[in-house]
C-alpha positions in Angstrom: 363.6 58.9 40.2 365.3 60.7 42.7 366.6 59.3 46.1 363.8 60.9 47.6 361.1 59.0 45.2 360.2 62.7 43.6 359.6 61.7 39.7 361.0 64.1 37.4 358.7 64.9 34.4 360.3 66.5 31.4 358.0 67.9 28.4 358.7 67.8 25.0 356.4 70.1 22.7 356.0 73.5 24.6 353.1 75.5 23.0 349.8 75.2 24.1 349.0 71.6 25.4 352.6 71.2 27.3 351.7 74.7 29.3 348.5 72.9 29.7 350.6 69.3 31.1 353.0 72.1 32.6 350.2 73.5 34.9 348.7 70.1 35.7 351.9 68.7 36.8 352.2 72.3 38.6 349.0 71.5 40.5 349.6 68.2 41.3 353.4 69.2 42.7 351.4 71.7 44.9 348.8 69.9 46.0 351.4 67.5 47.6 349.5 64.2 46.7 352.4 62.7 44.6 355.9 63.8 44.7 356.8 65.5 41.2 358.7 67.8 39.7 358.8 69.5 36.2 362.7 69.6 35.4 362.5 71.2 32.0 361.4 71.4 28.5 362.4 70.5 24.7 361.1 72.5 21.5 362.3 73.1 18.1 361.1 76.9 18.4 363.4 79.3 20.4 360.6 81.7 21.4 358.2 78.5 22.8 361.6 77.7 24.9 361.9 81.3 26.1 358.2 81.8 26.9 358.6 78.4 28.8 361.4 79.2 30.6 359.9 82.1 31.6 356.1 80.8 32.7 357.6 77.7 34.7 361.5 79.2 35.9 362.7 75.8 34.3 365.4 75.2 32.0 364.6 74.1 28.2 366.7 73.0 25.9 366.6 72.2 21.8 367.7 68.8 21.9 366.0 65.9 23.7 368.5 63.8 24.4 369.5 66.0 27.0 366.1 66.2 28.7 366.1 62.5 28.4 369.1 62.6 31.2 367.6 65.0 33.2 364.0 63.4 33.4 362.1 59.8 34.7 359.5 60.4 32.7 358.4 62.6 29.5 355.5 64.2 27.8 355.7 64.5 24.1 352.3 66.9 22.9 354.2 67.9 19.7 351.9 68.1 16.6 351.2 64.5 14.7 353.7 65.6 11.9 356.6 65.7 14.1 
């Protein structure tokens, strides 16, 4: 966490259901209730991390290691075969 107790959420899997954890954690953020912020995003598709990026003005990345370090916590919403 933060020094400020803000959890940072990361989300692994960016197509449909992580835009749909992306918003949630969007609403949630505004609504001022629990201190949270979404730091990024990790998928295997380049056009899901553009499109991302683009929709939420975070930073994604391909490997999720590096979201590891940046986040508290982490969604995965990838498909079962992955």
């Amino acid at each position: 966490m933060k020094t400020d107790g803000t959890v940072r959420v990361g989300i692994v899997g960016l197509g449909g259901i992580g835009q749909v954890h992306a918003d949630h954690l969007e609403s949630i953020a505004s609504a001022g209730n629990i201190a949270v912020e979404l730091v990024g995003g990790m998928d295997i598709s380049s056009e899901a991390r553009r499109r991302f990026e683009r929709e939420y003005g975070v930073e994604t990345v391909d490997d999720a290691t590096t979201l590891y370090e940046r986040a508290d916590a982490v969604i995965v919403t990838t498909p079962n075969r992955y």
